[in-house]
N, C-alpha and C positions, 0 to 999 in steps of 0.2 A: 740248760739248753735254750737257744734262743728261738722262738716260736716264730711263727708266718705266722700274718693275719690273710685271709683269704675275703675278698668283697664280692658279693654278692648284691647283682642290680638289686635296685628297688621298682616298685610296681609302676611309679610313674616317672620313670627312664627315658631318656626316646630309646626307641631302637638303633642298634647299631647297626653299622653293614659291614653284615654278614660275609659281603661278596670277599675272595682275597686279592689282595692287589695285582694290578697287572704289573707284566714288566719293566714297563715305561716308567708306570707309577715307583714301585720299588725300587730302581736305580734313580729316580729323579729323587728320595728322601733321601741316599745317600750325601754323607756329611761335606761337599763340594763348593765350593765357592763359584766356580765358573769354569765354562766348557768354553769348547771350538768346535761346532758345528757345521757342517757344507750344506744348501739345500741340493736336492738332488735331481731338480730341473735345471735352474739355471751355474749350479755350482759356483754359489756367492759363499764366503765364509760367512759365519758369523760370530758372537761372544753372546754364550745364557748364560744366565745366572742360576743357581738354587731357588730362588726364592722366586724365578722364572716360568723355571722347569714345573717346580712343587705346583704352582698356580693353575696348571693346563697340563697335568700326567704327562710332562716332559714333549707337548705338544704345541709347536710354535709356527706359525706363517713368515714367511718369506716377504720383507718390505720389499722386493723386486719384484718379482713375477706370482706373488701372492698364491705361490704356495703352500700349502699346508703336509708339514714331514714329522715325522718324529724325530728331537734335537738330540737323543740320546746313541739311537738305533744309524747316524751318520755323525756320529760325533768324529771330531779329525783327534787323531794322537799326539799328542805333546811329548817333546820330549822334559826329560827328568830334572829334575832341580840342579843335582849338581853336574848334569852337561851341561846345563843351562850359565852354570856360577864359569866352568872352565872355559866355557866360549864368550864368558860376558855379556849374553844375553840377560834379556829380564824378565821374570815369572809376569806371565800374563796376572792381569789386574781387571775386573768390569768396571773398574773406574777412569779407565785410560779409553782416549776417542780417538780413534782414526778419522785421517782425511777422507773419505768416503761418501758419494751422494747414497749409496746404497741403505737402508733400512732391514730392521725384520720386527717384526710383530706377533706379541704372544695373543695366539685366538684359540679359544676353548672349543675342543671339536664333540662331535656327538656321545663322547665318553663323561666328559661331564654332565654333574648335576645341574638343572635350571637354576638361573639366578634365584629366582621368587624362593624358593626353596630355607636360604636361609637369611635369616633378619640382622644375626648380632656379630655373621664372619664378614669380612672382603677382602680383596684382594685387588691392590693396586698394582698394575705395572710401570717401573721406573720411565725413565727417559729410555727413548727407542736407540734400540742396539745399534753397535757400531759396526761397519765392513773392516775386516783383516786390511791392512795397509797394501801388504802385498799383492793385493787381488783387485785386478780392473774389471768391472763386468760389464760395461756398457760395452766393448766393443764385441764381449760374446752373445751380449744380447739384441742388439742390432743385427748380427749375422744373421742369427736364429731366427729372429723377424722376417727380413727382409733381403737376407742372402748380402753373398760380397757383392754379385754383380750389381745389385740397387742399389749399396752404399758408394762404389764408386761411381756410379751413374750420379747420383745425388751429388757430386762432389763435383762430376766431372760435367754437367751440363750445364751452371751457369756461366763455367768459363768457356765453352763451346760458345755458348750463346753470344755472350760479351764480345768476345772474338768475331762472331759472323756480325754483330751489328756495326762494331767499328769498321770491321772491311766494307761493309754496304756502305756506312756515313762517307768515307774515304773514295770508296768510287759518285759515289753521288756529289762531292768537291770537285773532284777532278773532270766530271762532265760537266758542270757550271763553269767551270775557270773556262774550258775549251770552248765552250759555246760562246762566252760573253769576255774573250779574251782582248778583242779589240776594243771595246769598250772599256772593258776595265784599266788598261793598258796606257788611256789613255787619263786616268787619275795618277797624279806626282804619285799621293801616298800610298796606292794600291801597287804602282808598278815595279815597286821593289820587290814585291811578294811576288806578283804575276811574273816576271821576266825567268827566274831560276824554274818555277813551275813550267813552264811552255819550254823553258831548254830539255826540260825532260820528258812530258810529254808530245811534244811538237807542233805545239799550236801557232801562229804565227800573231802577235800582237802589232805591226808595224811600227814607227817613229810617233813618235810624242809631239802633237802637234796641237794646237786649238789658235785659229783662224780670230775668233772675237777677240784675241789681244794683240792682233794687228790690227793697224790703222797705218790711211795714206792722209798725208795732208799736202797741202801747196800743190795741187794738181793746175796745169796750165799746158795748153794746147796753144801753139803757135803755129810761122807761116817757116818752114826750114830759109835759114841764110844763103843756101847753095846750091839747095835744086827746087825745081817749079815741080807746084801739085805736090810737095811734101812737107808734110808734118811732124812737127816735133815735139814731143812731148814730155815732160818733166814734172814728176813728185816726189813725196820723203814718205818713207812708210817709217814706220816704228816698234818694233818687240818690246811690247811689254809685257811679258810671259819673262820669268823668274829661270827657265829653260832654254837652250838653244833647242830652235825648230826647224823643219822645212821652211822653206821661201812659200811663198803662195802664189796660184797663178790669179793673172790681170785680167778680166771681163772689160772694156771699152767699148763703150755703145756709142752711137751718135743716133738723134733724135730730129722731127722737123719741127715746126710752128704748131702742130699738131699734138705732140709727144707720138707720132708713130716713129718707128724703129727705122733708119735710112741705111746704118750699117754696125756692125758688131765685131768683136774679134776676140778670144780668148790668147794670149799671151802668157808662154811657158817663162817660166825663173831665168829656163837660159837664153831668152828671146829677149827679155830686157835688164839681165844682170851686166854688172862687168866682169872684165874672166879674170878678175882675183876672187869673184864668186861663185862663178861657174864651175868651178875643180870640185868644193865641199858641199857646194849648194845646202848650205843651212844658216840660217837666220842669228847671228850672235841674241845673247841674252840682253835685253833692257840696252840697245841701240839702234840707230836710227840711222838707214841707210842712203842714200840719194839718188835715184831712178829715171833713166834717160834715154829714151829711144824715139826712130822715126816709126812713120806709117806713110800710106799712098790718101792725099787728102779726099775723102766720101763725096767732095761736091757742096755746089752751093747751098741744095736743099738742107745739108745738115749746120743747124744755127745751136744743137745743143748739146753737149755729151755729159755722160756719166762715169765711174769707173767701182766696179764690183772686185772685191778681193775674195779667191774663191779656194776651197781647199785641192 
């Protein structure tokens, strides 16, 4: 008959403990490779291992919301190998990663013994566990934080924002254009912009004009051939503006020995045009037109004139 030997501590044993294992404890030595576990705050899955479980009495923290649950006691059910094989699924593996920022972390909670305690065991935890594929937690956990109405807010007030600044930038254009539409109006390369803008909002920019690229030359003040006491007067003005313009009016002064002022007259385009130019009354581009009209002669005391082109 085959005998038991029976052992019997020796005096200088350590003591054992006594205590029996909890339940955590005892299903986590169960012969297992890896579980699927939910935490049961923010219900993140996750993947323990055995050698996990064994390390923290089947006590694991949550890399999420850094909870601490028992991985056993919310373990998720799997189904069976060979549902698994009929559906073409694949037995879950702790060696396989999901895409997942989610974490979990084995922490030793008050059930454990102090590290100090022992010299010659330890326990390392592998690479930090992986989130179920299937399971997104950031937007349940953003909710939980912060509610839907703050996460649409968050979303929805820089485009609010963006929105109200452009409409302000945009009216604040459109009051500069209005204000300084005659002026601008009056740049070649600005007026292309300007003109469509003022048809729409209804500023008025007037005709394209600039007065310093006209010039009179050959001015001559004569005695009229046909009637007494009148004057005749003849010059060539010139556009030299790249644009047809307005005509410009004639200032005529006459002066004494003195340079005081004896008599003056301002002369409109259609006062000394001829009426092949008086119907368009505008200035052809880069020519040069020939100017001739009378006047009633000022008198002897005027020995001098001048002649101002004026807009």
């Amino acid at each position: 008959m085959e005998q038991k030997k029976v052992h019997f501590p020796a005096d200088d044993d350590e003591p054992s403990d006594l205590k029996p294992p909890t339940p955590s404890a005892a299903r986590a030595a169960a012969p297992r490779r890896v579980i699927v576990t939910r935490c049961p705050q923010c219900k993140v899955t996750f993947f323990a291992t055995a050698a996990q479980l064994k390390a923290a009495s089947g006590a694991v923290r949550c890399g999420v919301c850094q909870h601490i649950f028992d991985a056993l006691e919310h373990e998720e059910k799997t189904p069976e190998k060979d549902s698994n094989t009929a559906t073409g699924a694949q037995p879950l593996d702790a060696s396989q990663s999901v895409s997942s920022p989610a974490k979990a972390q084995v922490s030793p909670t008050g059930e454990l013994p102090s590290p100090g305690l022992s010299d010659n065991k330890s326990t390392t935890v592998g690479n930090p566990l992986h989130v179920d594929a299937d399971i997104n937690p950031l937007p349940e956990l953003l909710t939980a934080r912060f509610g839907k109405k703050k996460i649409s807010t968050l979303y929805s007030a820089p485009v609010f924002t963006r929105s109200l600044v452009a409409v302000g930038i945009l009216c604040l254009a459109l009051q500069f254009v209005f204000t300084f539409s005659k002026q601008w109006g009056q740049q070649p390369h600005l007026r292309s912009v300007i003109v469509p803008v003022c048809s729409v909002i209804g500023c008025q920019i007037g005709e394209l004009q600039n007065i310093a690229l006209i010039t009179s030359e050959s001015l001559s003040v004569s005695a009229h051939g046909s009637f007494q006491d009148v004057l005749s007067i003849r010059l060539m003005l010139t556009n030299h503006a790249a644009f047809a313009q307005p005509f410009p009016k004639l200032l005529l002064r006459f002066t004494d020995t003195a340079g005081n002022s004896v008599a003056q007259r301002l002369f409109e385009p259609k006062e000394y045009l001829a009426a092949k130019f008086t119907n368009h009354n505008r200035f052809p581009a880069r020519q040069a037109v020939r100017v001739q009209f009378d006047i009633m002669d000022p008198g002897e005391a005027a020995v001098s004139y001048t002649l101002d082109i004026r807009k």
